[in-house]
C-alpha positions in Angstrom: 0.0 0.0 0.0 1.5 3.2 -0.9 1.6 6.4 1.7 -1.4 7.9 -0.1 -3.6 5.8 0.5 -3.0 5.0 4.1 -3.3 8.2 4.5 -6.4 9.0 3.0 -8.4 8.0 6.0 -6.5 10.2 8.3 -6.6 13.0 5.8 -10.7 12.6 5.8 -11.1 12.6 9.2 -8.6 15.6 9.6 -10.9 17.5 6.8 -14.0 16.5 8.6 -12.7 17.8 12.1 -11.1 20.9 10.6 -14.8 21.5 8.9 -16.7 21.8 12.2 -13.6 23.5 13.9 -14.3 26.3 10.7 -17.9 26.1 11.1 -17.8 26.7 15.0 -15.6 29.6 14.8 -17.4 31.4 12.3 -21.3 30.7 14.2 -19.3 31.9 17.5 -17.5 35.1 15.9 -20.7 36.0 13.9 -22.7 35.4 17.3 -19.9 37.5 19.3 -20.2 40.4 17.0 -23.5 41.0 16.8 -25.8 42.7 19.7 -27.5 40.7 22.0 -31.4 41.0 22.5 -32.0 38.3 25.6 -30.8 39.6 29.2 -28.9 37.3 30.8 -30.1 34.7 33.4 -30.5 37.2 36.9 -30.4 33.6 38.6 -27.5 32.1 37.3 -23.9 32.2 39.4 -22.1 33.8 37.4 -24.7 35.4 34.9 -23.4 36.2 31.4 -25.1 37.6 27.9 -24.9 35.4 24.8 -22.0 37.5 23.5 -20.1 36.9 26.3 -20.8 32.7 26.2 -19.7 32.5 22.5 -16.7 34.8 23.6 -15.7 32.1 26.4 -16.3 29.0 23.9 -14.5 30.8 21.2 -11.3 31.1 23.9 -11.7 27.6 24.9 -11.7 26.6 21.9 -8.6 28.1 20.4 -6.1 25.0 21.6 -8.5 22.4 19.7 -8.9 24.8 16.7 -5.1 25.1 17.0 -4.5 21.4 16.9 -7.1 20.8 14.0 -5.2 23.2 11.8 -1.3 22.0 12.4 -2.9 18.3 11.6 -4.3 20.0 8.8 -1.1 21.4 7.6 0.7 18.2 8.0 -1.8 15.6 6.9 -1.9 17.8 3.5 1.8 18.6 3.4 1.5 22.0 2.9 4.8 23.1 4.1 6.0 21.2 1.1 3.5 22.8 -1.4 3.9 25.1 -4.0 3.2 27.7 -2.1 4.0 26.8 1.1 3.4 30.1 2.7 0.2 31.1 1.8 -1.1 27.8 2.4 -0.4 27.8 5.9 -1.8 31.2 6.5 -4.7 30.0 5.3 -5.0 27.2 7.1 -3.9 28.9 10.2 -6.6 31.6 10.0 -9.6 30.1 11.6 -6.9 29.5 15.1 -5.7 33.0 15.1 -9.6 34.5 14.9 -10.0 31.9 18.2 -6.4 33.2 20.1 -8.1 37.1 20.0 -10.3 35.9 22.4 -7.9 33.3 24.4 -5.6 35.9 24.4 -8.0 38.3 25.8 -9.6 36.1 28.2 -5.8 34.9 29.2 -5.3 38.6 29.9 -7.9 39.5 31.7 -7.1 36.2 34.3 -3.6 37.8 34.9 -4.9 41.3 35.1 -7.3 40.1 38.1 -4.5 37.9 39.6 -2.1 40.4 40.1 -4.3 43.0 41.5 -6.2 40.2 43.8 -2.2 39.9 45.1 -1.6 43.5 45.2 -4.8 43.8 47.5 -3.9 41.3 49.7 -0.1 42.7 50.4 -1.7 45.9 50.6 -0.5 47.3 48.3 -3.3 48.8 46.6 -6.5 50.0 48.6 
């Protein structure tokens, strides 16, 4: 059996995978950039607005999305294409719209770490 077609399975369910990964990101951006008309749940622990949900999912889902692409990029061989550059911008894309909000959420985390620290040294008021 030659390396094609082993790989042809793998390269399926990579496609497959990095189909829904696309499809995901671009139902969660779309959802995170437009306004939200329900209130959030006044009941709920931690209560947030649909905006802010598909923001979380979309950060959570960045190391998957990240993963799905890089198997992308090697199942297809794109480093070794003919235009190995654009290629793997283009396959990279859908993992760098999910990082803006990992990033951000990542961020934020530290930002309220530090200054939960600071309070407790006394440091700040």
């Amino acid at each position: 059996m030659s390396d094609n077609k082993k790989s042809k399975p793998i390269r399926i369910i990579l496609t497959a995978v990095y189909a829904v990964g696309i499809a995901m990101t671009l139902y969660f951006g779309i959802k995170c950039l437009l306004p939200s008309a329900s209130e959030p749940n006044p009941a709920a622990m931690i209560p947030f607005t649909e905006n802010e949900s598909a923001f979380i999912i979309m950060a959570c889902g960045f190391p998957l999305m990240l993963a799905s692409c890089l198997s992308v990029i090697w199942a297809y061989g794109l480093r070794k294409s003919e235009k190995p550059r654009r290629n793997i911008i283009l396959a990279l894309i859908p993992a760098v719209i999910d990082g803006i909000p990992f990033v951000a959420v990542v961020g934020i985390v530290i930002v309220m770490l530090v200054e939960g620290y600071l309070e407790a040294f006394g440091i700040l008021p």
